[in-house]
PLY file of the C-alpha trace (Angstrom):
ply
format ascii 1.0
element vertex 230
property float x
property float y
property float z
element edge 229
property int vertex1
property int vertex2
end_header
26.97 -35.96 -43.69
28.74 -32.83 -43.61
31.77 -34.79 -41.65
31.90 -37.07 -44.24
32.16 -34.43 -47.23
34.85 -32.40 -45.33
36.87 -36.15 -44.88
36.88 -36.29 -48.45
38.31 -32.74 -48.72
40.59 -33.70 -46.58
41.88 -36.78 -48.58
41.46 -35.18 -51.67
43.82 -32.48 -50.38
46.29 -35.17 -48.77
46.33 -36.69 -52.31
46.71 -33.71 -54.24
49.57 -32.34 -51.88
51.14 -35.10 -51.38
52.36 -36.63 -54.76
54.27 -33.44 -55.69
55.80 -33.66 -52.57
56.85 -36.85 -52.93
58.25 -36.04 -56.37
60.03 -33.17 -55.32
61.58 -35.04 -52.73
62.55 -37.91 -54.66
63.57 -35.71 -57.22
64.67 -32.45 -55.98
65.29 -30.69 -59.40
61.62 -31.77 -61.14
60.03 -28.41 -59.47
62.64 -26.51 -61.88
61.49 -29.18 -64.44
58.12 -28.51 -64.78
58.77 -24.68 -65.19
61.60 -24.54 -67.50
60.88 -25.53 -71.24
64.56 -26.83 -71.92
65.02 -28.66 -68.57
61.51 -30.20 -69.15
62.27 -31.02 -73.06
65.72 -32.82 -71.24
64.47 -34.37 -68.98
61.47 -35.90 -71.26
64.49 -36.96 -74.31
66.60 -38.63 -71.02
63.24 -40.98 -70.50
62.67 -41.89 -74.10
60.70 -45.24 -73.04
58.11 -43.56 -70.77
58.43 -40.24 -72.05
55.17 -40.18 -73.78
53.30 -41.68 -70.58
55.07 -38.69 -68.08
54.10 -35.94 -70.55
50.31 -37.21 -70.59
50.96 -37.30 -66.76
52.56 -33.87 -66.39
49.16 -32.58 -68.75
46.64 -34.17 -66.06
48.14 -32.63 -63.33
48.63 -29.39 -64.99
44.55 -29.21 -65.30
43.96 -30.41 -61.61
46.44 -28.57 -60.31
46.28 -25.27 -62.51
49.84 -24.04 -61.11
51.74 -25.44 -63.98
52.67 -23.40 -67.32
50.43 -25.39 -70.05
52.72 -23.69 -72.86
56.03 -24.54 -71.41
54.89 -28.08 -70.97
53.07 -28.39 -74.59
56.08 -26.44 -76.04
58.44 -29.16 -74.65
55.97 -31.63 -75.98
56.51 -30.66 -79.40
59.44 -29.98 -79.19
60.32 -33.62 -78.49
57.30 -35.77 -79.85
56.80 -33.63 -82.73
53.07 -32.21 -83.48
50.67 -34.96 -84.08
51.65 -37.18 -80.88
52.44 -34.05 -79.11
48.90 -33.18 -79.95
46.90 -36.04 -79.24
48.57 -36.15 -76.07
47.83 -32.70 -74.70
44.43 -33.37 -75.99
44.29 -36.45 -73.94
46.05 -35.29 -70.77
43.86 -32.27 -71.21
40.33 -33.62 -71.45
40.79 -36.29 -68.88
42.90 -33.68 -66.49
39.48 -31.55 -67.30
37.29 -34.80 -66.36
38.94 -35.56 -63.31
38.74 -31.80 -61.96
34.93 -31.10 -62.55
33.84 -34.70 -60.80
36.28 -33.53 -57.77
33.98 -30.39 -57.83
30.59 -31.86 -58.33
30.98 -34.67 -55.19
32.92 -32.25 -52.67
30.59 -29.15 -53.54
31.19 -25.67 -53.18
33.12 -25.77 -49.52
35.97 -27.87 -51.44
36.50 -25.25 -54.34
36.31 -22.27 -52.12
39.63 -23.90 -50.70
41.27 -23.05 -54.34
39.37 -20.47 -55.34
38.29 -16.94 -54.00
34.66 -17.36 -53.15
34.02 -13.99 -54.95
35.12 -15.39 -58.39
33.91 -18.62 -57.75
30.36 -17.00 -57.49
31.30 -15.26 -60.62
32.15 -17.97 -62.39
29.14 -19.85 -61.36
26.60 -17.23 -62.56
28.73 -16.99 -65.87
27.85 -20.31 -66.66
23.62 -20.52 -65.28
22.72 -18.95 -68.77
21.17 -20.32 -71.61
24.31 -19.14 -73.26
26.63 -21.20 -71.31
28.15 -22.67 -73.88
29.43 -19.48 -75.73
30.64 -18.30 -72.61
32.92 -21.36 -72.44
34.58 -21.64 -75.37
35.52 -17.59 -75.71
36.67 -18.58 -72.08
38.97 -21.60 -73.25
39.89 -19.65 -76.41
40.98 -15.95 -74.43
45.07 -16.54 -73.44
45.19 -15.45 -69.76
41.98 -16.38 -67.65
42.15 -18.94 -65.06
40.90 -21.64 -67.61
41.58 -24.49 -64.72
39.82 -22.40 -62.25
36.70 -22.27 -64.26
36.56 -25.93 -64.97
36.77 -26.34 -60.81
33.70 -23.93 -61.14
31.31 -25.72 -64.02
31.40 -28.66 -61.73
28.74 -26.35 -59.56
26.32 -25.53 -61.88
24.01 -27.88 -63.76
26.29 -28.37 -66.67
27.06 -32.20 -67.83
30.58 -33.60 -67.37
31.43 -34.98 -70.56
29.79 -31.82 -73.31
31.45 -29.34 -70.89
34.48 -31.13 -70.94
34.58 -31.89 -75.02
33.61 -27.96 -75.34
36.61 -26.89 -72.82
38.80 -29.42 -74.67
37.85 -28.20 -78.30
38.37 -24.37 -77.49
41.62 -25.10 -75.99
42.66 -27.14 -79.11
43.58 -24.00 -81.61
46.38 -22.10 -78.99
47.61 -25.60 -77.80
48.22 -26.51 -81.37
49.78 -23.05 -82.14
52.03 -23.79 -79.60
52.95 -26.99 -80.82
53.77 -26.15 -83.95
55.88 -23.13 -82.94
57.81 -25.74 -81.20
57.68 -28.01 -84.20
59.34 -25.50 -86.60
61.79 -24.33 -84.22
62.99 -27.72 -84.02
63.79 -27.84 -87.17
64.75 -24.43 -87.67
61.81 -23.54 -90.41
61.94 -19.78 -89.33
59.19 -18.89 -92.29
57.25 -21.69 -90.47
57.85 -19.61 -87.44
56.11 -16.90 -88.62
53.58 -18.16 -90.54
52.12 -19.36 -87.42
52.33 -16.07 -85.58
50.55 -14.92 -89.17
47.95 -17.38 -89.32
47.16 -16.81 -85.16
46.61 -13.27 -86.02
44.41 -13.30 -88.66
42.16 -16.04 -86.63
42.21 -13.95 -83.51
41.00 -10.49 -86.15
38.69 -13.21 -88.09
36.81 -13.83 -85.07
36.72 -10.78 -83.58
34.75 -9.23 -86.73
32.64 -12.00 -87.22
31.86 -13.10 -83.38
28.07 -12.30 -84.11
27.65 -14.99 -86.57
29.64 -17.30 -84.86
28.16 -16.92 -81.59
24.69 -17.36 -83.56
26.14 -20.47 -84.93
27.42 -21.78 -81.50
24.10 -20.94 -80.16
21.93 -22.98 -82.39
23.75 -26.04 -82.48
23.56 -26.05 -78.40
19.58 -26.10 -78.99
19.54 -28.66 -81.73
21.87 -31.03 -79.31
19.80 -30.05 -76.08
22.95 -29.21 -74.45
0 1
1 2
2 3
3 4
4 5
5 6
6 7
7 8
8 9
9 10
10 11
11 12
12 13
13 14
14 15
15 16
16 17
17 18
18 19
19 20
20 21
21 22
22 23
23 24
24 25
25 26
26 27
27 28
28 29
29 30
30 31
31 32
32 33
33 34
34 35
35 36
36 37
37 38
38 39
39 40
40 41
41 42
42 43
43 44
44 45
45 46
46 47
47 48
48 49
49 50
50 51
51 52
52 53
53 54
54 55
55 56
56 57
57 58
58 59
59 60
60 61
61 62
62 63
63 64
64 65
65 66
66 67
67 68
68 69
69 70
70 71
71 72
72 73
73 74
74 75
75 76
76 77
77 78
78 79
79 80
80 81
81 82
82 83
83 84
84 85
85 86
86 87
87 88
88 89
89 90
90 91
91 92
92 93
93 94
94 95
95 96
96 97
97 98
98 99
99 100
100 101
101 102
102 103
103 104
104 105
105 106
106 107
107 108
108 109
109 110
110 111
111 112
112 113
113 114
114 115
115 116
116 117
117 118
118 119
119 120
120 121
121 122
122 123
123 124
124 125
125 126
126 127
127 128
128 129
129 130
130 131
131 132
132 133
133 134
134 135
135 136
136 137
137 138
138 139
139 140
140 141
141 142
142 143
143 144
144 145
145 146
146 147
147 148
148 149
149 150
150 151
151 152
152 153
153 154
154 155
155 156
156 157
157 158
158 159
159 160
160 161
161 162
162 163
163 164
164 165
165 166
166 167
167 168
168 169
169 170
170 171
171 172
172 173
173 174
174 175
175 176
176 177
177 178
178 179
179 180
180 181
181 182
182 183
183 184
184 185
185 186
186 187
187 188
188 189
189 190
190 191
191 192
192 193
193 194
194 195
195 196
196 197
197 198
198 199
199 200
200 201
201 202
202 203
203 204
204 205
205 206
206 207
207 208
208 209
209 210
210 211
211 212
212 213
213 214
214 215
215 216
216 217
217 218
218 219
219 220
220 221
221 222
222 223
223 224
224 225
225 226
226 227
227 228
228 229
């Protein structure tokens, strides 16, 4: 049995390793793609037909693989789709990116994510989420800029936690910053500077808002996780 589960690692990692490889060798330049916003927003306005379809792509792989910049790529989304396809997409990409990661982590089990992750945090991660507060730990996790957000998705797929609430959750608390950076892109496109910084404004004054008032809306978050049985 234990063969059998180390196979699939192995696949899983063939997979995984292989189709950027294959990119990158096919296309040589798409590794300085993928981490450059105006080379990305190029190369996504030079496939106008199938643009849409490669940016949900690039999103997807950006959750699996957790390597890629998420704001370069939703920057260059916006930047060429505008905000509510740009949007919808990310969310998409996102969620099922999300989906695919936590199911790769709940059949291969803990000797799979140890391979991407230090065991340490893993562990960490893990206990994090074996609360009755699991919940509120999530979305101040998806909402914080800077922790491993992918990482801890690879994580919730070892506790108890159900695929599809952690996943909406993970999704929902990523929403705000993704659509911050979206519409940053947005108004630069069209050179609305006061849009600019309205955004940087209105990011502030959520970021102070829930700061002083994280009590209540943990309280909040915490009921409505009983009521649904989550």
């Amino acid at each position: 049995m234990k063969n059998i589960k180390y196979i699939k690692i192995a696949v899983f990692v063939a997979i995984i390793a292989g189709m950027p490889l294959l990119v990158i060798f096919k296309y040589p330049e798409f590794g300085t793609i993928l981490t450059n916003r105006e080379a990305l927003s190029g190369f996504l306005a030079a496939h106008e037909d199938q643009g849409a379809i490669i940016f949900f792509a690039i999103q997807v792989v950006q959750v699996i693989l957790g390597v890629l910049p998420a704001s370069i790529i939703q920057f260059a989304g916006g930047f060429i789709f505008g905000v509510p396809l740009a949007f919808a997409l990310s969310l998409g990409g996102t969620a099922a990116g999300a989906f695919i990661a936590f199911n790769f982590s709940r059949h291969l089990g803990k000797d799979f994510v140890v391979m991407i992750v230090k065991e340490k945090n893993v562990n960490k991660f893990v206990e994090m989420m074996e609360t009755s507060r699991a919940y509120i730990v999530i979305i101040l996790v998806f909402l914080i800029p800077g922790i491993p957000k992918d990482v801890f998705t690879y994580a919730a797929g070892l506790t108890k936690l159900r695929a599809l609430p952690f996943v909406l959750t993970a999704t929902a608390a990523r929403s705000p910053a993704m659509l911050a950076t979206l519409l940053f892109a947005g108004f630069l496109r069209e050179g609305n500077y006061i849009g600019v910084g309205a955004i940087a404004a209105i990011v502030g004054a959520v970021i102070a808002l829930a700061f002083f008032k994280r009590k209540r809306i943990f309280a909040y978050i915490e009921s409505f996780r009983k009521r649904n049985a989550w």
